[in-house]
RONU-636546 format. One record per residue (C-alpha): residue in one letter; chain; residue number from 0; x, y, z. Coordinates in pm, 1 decimal, padded with zeros to 6 digits. Each point is the difference from the previous one (the first is absolute). Layout:
<atoms>
+-----+-------+-----+----------+----------+----------+
! res ! chain !   n !       c1 !       c2 !       c3 !
+-----+-------+-----+----------+----------+----------+
!   A !     A ! NUM !        X !        Y !        Z !
...
+-----+-------+-----+----------+----------+----------+
</atoms>
This chain:
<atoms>
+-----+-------+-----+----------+----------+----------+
! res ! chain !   n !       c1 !       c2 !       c3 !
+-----+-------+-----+----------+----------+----------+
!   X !     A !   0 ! -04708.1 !  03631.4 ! -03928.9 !
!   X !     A !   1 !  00279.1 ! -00079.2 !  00247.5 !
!   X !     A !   2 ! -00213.9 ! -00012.1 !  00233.4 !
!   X !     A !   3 ! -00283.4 ! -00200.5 ! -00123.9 !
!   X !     A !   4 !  00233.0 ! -00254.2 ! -00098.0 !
!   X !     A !   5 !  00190.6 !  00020.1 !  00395.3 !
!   X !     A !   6 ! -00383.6 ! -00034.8 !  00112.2 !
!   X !     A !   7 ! -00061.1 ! -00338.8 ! -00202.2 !
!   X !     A !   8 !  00326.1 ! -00149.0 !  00080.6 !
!   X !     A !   9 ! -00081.2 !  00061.2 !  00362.1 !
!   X !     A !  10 ! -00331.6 ! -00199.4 ! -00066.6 !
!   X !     A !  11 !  00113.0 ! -00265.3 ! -00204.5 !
!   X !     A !  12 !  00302.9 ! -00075.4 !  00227.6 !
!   X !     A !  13 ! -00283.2 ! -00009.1 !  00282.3 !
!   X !     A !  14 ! -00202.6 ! -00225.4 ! -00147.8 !
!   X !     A !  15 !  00273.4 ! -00233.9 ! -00053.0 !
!   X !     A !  16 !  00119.1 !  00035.3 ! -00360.2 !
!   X !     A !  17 !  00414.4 ! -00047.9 !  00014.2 !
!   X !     A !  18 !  00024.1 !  00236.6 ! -00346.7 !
!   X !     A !  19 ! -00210.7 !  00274.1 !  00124.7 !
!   X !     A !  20 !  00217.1 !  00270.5 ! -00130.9 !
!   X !     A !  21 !  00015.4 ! -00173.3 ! -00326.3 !
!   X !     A !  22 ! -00392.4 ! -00077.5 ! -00045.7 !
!   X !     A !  23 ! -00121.5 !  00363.9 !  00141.5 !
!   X !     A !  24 !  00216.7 !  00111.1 ! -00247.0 !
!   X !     A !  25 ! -00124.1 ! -00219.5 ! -00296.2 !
!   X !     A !  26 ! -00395.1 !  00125.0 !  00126.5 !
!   X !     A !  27 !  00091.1 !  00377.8 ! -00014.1 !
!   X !     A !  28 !  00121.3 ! -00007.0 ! -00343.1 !
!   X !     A !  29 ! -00231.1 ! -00181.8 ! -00112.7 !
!   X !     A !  30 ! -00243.9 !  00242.2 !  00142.5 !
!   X !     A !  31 !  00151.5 !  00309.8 ! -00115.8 !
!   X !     A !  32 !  00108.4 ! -00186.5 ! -00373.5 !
!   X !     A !  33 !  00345.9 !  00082.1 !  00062.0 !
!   X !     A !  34 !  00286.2 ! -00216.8 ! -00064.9 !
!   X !     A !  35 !  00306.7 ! -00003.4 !  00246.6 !
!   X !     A !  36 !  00203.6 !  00263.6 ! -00090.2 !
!   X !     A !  37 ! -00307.6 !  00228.1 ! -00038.6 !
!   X !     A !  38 ! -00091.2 ! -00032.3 !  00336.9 !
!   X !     A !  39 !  00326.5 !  00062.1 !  00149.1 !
!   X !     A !  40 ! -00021.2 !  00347.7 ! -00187.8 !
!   X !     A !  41 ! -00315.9 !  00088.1 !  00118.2 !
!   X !     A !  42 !  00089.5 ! -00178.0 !  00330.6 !
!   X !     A !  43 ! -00052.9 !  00332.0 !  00233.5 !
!   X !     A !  44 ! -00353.7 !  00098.5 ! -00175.5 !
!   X !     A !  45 ! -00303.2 ! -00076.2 !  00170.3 !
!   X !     A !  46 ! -00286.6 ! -00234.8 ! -00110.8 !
!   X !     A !  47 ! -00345.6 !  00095.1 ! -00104.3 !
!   X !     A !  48 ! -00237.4 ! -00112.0 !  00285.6 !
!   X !     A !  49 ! -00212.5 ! -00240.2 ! -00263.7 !
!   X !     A !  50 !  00363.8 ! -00158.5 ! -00123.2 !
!   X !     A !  51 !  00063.1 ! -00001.1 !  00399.3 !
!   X !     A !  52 ! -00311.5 ! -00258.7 !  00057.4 !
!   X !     A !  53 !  00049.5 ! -00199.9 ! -00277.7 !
!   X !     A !  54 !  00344.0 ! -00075.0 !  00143.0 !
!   X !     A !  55 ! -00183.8 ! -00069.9 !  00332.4 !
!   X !     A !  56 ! -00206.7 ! -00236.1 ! -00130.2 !
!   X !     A !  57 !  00290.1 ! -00183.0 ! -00209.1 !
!   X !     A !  58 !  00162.5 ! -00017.9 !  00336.7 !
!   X !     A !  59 ! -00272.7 ! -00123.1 !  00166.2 !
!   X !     A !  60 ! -00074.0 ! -00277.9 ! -00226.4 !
!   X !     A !  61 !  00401.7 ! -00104.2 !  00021.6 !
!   X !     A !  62 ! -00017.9 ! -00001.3 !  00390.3 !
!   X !     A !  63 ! -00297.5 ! -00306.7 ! -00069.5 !
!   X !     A !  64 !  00192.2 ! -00190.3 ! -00203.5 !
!   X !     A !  65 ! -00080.2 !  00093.3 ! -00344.1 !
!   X !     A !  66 !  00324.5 ! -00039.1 ! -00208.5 !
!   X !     A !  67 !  00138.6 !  00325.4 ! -00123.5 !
!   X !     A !  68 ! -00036.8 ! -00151.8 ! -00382.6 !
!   X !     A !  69 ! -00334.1 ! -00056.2 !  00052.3 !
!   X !     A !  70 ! -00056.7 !  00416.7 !  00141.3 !
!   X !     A !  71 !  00185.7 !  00152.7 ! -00326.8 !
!   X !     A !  72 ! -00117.4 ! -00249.3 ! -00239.3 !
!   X !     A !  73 !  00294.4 ! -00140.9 ! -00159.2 !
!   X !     A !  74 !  00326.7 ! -00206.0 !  00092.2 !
!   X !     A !  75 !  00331.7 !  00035.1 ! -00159.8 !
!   X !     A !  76 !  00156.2 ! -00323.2 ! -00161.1 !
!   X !     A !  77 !  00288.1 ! -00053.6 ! -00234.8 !
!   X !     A !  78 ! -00011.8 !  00395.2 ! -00086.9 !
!   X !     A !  79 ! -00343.0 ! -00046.3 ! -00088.9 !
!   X !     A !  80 ! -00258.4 !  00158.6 !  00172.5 !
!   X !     A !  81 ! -00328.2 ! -00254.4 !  00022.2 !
!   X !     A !  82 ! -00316.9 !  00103.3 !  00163.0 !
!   X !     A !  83 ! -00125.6 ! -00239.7 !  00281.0 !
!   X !     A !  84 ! -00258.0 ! -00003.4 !  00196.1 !
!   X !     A !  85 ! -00161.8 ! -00253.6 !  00247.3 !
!   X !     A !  86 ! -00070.6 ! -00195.2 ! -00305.9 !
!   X !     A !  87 !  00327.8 ! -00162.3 ! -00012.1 !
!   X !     A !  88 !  00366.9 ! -00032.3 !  00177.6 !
!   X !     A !  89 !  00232.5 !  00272.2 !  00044.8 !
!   X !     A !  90 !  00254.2 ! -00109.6 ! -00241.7 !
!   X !     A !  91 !  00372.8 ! -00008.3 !  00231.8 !
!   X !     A !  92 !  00358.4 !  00024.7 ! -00040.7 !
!   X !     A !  93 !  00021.4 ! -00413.7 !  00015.6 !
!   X !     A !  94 ! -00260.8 ! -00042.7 ! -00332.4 !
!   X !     A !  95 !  00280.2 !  00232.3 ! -00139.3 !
!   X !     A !  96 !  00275.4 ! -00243.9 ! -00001.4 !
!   X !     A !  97 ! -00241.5 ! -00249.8 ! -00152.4 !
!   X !     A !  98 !  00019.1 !  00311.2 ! -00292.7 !
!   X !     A !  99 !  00339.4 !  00005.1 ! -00017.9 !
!   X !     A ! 100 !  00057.0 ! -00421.1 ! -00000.6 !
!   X !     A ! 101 ! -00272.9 !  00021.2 ! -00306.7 !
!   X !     A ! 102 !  00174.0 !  00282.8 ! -00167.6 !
!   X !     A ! 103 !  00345.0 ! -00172.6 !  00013.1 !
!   X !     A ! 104 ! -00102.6 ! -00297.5 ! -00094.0 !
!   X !     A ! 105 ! -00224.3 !  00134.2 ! -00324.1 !
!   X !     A ! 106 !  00170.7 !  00287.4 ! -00136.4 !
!   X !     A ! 107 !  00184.4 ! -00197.0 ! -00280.9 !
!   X !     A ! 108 ! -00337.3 ! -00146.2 ! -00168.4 !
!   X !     A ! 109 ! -00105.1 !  00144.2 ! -00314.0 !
!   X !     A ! 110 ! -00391.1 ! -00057.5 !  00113.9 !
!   X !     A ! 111 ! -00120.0 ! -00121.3 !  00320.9 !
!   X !     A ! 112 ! -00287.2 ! -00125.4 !  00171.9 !
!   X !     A ! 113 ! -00073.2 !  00001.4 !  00386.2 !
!   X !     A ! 114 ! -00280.9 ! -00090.0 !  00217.3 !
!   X !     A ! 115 ! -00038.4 !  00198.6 !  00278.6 !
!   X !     A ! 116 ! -00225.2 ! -00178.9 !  00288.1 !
!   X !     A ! 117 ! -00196.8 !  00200.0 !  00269.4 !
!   X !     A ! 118 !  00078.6 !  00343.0 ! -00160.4 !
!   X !     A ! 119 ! -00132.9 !  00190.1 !  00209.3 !
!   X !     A ! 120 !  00056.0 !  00345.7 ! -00038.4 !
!   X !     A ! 121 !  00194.6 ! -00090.8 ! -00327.8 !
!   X !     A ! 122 !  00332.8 !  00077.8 !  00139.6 !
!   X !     A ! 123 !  00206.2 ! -00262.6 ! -00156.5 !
!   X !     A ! 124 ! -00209.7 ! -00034.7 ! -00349.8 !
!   X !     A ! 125 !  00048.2 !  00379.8 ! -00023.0 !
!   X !     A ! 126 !  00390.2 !  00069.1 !  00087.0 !
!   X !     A ! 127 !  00086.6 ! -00269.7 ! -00242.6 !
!   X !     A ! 128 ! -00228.4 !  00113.2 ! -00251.4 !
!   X !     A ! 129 !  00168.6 !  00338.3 !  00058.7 !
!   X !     A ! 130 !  00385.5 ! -00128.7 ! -00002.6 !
!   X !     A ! 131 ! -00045.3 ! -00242.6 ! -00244.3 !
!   X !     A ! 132 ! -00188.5 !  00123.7 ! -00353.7 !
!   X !     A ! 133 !  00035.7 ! -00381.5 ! -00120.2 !
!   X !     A ! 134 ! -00194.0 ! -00149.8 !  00322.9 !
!   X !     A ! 135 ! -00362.2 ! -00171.8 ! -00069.3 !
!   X !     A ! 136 ! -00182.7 ! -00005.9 !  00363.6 !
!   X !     A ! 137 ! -00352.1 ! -00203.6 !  00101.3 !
!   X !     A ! 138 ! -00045.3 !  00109.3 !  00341.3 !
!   X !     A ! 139 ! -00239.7 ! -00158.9 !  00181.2 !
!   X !     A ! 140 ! -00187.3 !  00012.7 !  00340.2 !
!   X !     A ! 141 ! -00327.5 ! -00135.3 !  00170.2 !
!   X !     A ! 142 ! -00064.2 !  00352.6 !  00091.3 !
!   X !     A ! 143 ! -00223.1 !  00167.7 ! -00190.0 !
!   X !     A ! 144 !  00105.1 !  00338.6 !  00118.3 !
!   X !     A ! 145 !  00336.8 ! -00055.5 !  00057.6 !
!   X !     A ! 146 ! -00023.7 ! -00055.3 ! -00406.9 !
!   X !     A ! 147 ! -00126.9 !  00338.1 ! -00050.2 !
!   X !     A ! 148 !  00211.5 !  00177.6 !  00214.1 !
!   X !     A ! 149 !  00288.6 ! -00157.3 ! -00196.5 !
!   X !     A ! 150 ! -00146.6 !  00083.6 ! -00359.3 !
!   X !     A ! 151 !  00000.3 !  00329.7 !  00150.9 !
!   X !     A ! 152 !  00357.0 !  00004.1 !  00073.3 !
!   X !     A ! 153 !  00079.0 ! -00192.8 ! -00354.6 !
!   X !     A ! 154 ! -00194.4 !  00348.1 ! -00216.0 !
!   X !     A ! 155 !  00177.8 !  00247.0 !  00257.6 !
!   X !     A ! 156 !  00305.4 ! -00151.5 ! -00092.3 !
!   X !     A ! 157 ! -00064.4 ! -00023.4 ! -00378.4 !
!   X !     A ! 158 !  00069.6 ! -00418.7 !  00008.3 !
!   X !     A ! 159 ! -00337.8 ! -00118.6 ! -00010.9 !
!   X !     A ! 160 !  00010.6 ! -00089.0 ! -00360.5 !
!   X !     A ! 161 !  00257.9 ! -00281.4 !  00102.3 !
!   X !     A ! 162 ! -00164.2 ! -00101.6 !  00319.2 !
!   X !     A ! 163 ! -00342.9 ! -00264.3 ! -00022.5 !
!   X !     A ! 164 ! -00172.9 !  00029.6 !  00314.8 !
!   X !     A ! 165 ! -00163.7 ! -00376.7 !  00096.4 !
!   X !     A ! 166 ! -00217.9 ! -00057.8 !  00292.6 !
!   X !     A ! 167 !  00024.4 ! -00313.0 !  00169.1 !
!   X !     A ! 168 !  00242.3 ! -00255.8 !  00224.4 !
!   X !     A ! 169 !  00310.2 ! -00030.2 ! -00008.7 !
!   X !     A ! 170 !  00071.3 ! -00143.2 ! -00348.4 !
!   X !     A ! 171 ! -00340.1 ! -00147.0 ! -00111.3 !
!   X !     A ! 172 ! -00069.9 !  00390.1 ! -00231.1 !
!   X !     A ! 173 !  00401.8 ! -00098.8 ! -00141.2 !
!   X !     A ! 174 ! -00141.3 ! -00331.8 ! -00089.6 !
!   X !     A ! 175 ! -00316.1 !  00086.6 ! -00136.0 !
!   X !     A ! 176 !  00164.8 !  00280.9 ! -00221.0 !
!   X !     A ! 177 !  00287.1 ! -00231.5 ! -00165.7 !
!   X !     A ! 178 !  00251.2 !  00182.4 !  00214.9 !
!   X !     A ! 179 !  00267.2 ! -00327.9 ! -00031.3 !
!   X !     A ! 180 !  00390.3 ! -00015.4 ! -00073.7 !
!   X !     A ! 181 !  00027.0 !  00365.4 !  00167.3 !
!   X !     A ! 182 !  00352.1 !  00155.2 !  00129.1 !
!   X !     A ! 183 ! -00106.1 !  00066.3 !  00345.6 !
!   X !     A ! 184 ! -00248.6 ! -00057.6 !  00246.5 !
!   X !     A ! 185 ! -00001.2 !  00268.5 !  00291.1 !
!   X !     A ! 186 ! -00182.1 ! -00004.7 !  00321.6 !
!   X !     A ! 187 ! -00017.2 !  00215.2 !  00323.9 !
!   X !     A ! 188 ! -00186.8 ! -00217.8 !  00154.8 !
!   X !     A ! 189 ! -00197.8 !  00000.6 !  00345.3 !
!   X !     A ! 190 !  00246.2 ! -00120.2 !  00211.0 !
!   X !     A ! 191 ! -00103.9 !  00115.0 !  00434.2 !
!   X !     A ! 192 ! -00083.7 ! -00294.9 !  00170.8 !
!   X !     A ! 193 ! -00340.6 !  00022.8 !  00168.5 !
!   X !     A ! 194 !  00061.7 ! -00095.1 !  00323.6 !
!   X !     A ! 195 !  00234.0 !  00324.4 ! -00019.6 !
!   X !     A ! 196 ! -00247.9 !  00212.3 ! -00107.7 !
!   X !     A ! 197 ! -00049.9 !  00162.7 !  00318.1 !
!   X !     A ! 198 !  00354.5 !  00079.9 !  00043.2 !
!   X !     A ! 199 !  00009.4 !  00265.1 ! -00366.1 !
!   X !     A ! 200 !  00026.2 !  00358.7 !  00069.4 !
!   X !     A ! 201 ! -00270.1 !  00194.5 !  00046.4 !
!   X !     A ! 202 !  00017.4 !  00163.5 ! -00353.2 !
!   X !     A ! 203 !  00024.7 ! -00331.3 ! -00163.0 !
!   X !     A ! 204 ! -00321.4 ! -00115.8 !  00110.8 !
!   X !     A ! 205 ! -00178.4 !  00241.7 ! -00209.9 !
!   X !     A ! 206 !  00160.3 ! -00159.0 ! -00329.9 !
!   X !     A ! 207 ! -00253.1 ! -00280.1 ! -00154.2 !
!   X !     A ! 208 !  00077.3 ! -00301.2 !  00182.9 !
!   X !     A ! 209 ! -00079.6 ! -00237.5 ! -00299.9 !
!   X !     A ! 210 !  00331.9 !  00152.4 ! -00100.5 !
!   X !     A ! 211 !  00137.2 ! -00068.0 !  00338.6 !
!   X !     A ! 212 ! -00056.9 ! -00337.0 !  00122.6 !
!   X !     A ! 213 !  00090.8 ! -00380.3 ! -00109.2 !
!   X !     A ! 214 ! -00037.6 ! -00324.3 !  00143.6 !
!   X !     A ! 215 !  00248.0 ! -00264.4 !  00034.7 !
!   X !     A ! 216 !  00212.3 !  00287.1 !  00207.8 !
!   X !     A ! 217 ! -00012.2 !  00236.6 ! -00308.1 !
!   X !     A ! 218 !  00115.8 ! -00232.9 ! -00245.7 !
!   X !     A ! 219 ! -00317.3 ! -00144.9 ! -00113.1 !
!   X !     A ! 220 !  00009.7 !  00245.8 ! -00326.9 !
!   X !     A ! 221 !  00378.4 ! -00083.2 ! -00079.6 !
!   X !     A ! 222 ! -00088.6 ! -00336.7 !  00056.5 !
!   X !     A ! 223 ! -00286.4 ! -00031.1 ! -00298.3 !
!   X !     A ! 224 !  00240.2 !  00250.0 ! -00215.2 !
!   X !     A ! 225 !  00280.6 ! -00272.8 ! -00009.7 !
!   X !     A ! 226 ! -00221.6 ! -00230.8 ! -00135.7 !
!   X !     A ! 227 ! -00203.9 !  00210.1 ! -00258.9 !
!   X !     A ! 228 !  00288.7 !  00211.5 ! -00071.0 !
!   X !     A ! 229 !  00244.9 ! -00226.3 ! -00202.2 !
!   X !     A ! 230 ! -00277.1 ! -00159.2 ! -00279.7 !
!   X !     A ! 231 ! -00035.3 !  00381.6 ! -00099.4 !
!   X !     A ! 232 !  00400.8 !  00097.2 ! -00030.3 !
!   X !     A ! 233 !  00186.8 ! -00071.1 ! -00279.7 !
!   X !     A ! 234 !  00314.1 ! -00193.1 !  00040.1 !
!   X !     A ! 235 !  00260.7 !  00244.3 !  00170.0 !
!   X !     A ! 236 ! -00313.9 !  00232.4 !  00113.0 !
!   X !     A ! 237 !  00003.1 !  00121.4 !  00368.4 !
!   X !     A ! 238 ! -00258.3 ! -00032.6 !  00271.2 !
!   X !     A ! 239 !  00082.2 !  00300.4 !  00279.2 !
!   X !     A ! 240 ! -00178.4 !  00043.7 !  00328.2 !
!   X !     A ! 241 !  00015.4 !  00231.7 !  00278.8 !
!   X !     A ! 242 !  00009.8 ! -00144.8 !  00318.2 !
!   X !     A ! 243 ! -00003.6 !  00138.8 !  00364.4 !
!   X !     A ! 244 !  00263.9 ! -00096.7 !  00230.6 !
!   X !     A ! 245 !  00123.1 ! -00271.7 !  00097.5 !
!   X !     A ! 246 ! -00194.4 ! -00198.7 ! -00305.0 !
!   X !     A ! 247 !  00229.9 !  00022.7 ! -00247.4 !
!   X !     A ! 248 !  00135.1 ! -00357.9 !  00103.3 !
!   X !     A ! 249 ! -00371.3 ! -00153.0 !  00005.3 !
!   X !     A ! 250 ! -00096.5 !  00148.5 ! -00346.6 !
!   X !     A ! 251 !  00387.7 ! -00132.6 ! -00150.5 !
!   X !     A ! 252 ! -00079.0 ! -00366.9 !  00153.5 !
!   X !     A ! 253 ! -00347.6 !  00039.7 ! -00170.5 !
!   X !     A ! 254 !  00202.9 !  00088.0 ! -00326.6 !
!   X !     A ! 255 !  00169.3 ! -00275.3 !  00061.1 !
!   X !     A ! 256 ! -00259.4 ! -00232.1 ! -00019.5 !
!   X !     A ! 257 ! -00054.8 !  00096.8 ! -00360.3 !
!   X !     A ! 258 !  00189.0 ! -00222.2 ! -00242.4 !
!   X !     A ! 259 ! -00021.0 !  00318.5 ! -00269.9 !
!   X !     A ! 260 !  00114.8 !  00223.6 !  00207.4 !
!   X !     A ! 261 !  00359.5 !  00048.7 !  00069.8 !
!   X !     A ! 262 !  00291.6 !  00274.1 !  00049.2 !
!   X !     A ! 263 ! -00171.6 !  00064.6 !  00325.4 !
!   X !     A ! 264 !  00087.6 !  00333.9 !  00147.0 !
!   X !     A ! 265 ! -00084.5 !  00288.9 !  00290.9 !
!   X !     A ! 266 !  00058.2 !  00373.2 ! -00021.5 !
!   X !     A ! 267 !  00075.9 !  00169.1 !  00278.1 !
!   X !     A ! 268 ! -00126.9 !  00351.0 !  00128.4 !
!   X !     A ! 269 !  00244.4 !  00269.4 !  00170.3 !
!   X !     A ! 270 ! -00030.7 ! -00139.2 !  00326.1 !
!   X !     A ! 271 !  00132.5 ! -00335.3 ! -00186.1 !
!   X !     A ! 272 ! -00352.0 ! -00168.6 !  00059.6 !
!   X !     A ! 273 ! -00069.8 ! -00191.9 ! -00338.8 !
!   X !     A ! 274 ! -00282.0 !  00153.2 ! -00107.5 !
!   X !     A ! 275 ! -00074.4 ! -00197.4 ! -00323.9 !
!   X !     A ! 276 ! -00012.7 ! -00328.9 ! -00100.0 !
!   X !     A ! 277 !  00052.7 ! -00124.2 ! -00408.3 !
!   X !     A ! 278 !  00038.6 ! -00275.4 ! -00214.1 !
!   X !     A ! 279 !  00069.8 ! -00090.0 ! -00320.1 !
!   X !     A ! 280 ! -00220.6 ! -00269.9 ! -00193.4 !
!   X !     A ! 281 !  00238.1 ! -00265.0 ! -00171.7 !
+-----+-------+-----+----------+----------+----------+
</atoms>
């Protein structure tokens, strides 16, 4: 096994992937079905020759482009382990601290009730559904199969009794359903400028671009969110965004515009790169 795994860092790292060690790694047990500490165990046995090509293949598809959570079929995310596929985003460690900002923030109601726009894979609907037994969530895309991907996630993870699935944009299914005087409205929105586009990783092209891309230099979706956000929050409800960087002081301004929304604030990342954008409705 050592040595498969020494022969797929060697490729990786050729074709240009900085974690090759890491990824070849990640392929091999998922290959073999063994978790971390089982491999090291069984680190000096050899591989069967059909387990051998499946890990050449794997490899080969990584040197392409093709995102390792896309290869073994699921992406870890608050603990939680959601399947994705090209379907939807690979949920990130950013979308996380959106989590965490929600979770603070909600913890002490009794009940709650959160909209989740452009779920995607489900990530956020289904961690806070998961940390928080009290949490309502609509979660709502224009993706049809984005949706199911994310209902698939909500039954894995037992939380699809308090999640209603909505197909649409951006807030018209909240509207249509009654979804009004909610706690929060959260959004990872599609936030890569186009005329940037060309400059993603490799990997990152393979992820739906309708995901991907905004106008007005990838604030066009926080943009329509601070105006149909607010009528839908009750008074001291939040509206939380992620946004990439260097936005964070575009989307507050656009906040700022709102006369319901105040208590503006940005959460950083580990780097210190503010990473999320909320406000409170008056």
């Amino acid at each position: 096994m050592r040595e498969a795994w020494l022969l797929g860092r060697a490729c990786l790292l050729a074709s240009g992937v900085e974690a090759g060690g890491l990824e070849a790694e990640v392929l091999l047990r998922h290959v073999l079905g063994l978790g971390r500490a089982a491999l090291y165990l069984a680190w000096k046995r050899p591989i069967t020759p059909a387990a051998w090509e499946r890990f050449r293949a794997l490899l080969e598809e990584r040197a392409r482009g093709r995102p390792v959570p896309y290869l073994v079929g699921y992406r870890e995310f608050m603990g939680v382990e959601l399947r994705v596929d090209e379907r939807v985003l690979i949920p990130r460690p950013e979308t996380e601290i959106l989590v965490e900002f929600l979770l603070n923030v909600l913890q002490g109601l009794a009940e709650a009730r959160v909209i989740d726009v452009g779920t995607g894979s489900g990530a956020i609907a289904v961690a806070l559904a998961r940390f928080l037994p009290q949490v309502r969530v609509l979660a709502v895309d224009l993706s049809a199969d984005a949706l199911a991907v994310a209902r698939e996630n909500a039954a894995r993870h037992r939380v699809a009794e308090r999640i209603t699935f909505a197909r649409g944009d951006l807030l018209a299914p909240a509207r249509r359903r009654g979804w009004n005087q909610v706690d929060a409205i959260a959004s990872n929105p599609p936030y890569v400028d186009p005329a940037n586009a060309g400059t993603l990783p490799q990997e990152v092209r393979h992820e739906p671009a309708v995901a991907l891309l905004a106008a007005e230099g990838g604030t066009a979706f926080h943009a329509r969110l601070a105006v149909e956000g607010p009528p839908l929050l009750r008074p001291g409800g939040w509206l939380a965004v992620e946004v990439g960087a260097g936005q964070a002081q575009a989307v507050s301004e656009l906040f700022a515009r709102v006369g319901t929304l105040g208590q503006i604030r940005a959460v950083n990342d580990l780097a210190g790169i503010p990473r999320v954008v909320a406000a409170r409705r008056r």
